[in-house]
N, C-alpha and C positions, 0 to 999 in steps of 0.2 A: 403462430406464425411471427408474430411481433417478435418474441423469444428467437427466433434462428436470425430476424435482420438486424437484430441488437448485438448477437453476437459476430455476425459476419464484418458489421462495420468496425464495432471493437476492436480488432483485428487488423483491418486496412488502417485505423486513425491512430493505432498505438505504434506500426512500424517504425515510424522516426524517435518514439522514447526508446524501442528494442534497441536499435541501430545505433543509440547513443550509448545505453546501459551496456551493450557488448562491448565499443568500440573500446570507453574506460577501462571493462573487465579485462579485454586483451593488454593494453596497454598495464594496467595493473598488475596482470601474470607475466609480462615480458614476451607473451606470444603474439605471432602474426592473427591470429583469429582463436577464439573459444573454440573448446571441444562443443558436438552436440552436445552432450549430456550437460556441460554449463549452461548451455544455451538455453536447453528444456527447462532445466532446474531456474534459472533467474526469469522465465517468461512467464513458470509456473507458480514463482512466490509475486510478481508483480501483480499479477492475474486475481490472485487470491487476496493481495492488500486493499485492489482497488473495488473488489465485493465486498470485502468485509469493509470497509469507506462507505461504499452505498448500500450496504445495509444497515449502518450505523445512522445514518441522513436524517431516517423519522423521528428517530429516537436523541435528534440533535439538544436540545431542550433538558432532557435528562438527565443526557451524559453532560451538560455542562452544569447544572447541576449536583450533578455528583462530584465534577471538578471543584465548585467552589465550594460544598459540603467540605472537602479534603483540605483546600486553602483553610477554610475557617477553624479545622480543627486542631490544626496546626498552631495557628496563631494562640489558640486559648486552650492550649494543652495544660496549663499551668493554672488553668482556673479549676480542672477537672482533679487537679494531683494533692 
């Protein structure tokens, strides 16, 4: 149940980023308003960025982690060569 009021409000609380991300999309294609299928397609990748965001959350520690692994190995690439 928590699952179906999590996503209903998701929904109601992200119309005003939609409403913004279209408004630029239009004005970016030169049209009065996005096709549906725009509209589906950027609701559907925003949708998906902000899961994959909070499914990434636990595992915050990690991945920074592996971010500074990357920074450091960078820096001492020339000790390894």
């Amino acid at each position: 149940m928590l699952y179906y009021a999590t996503m209903t409000a998701q929904q109601v609380y992200t119309q005003p980023v939609f409403q913004l991300m279209e408004a630029r999309l239009a004005k970016f294609m030169g049209r009065p308003a996005v096709p549906l299928m725009g509209r589906a397609m950027l609701r559907l990748v925003y949708v998906l960025l902000i899961t994959f965001v909070a499914i990434l959350v636990p595992f915050f520690h990690a991945l920074m982690g592996l971010i500074g692994a990357g920074g450091w190995m960078e820096q001492h690439s020339n000790i390894l060569a």
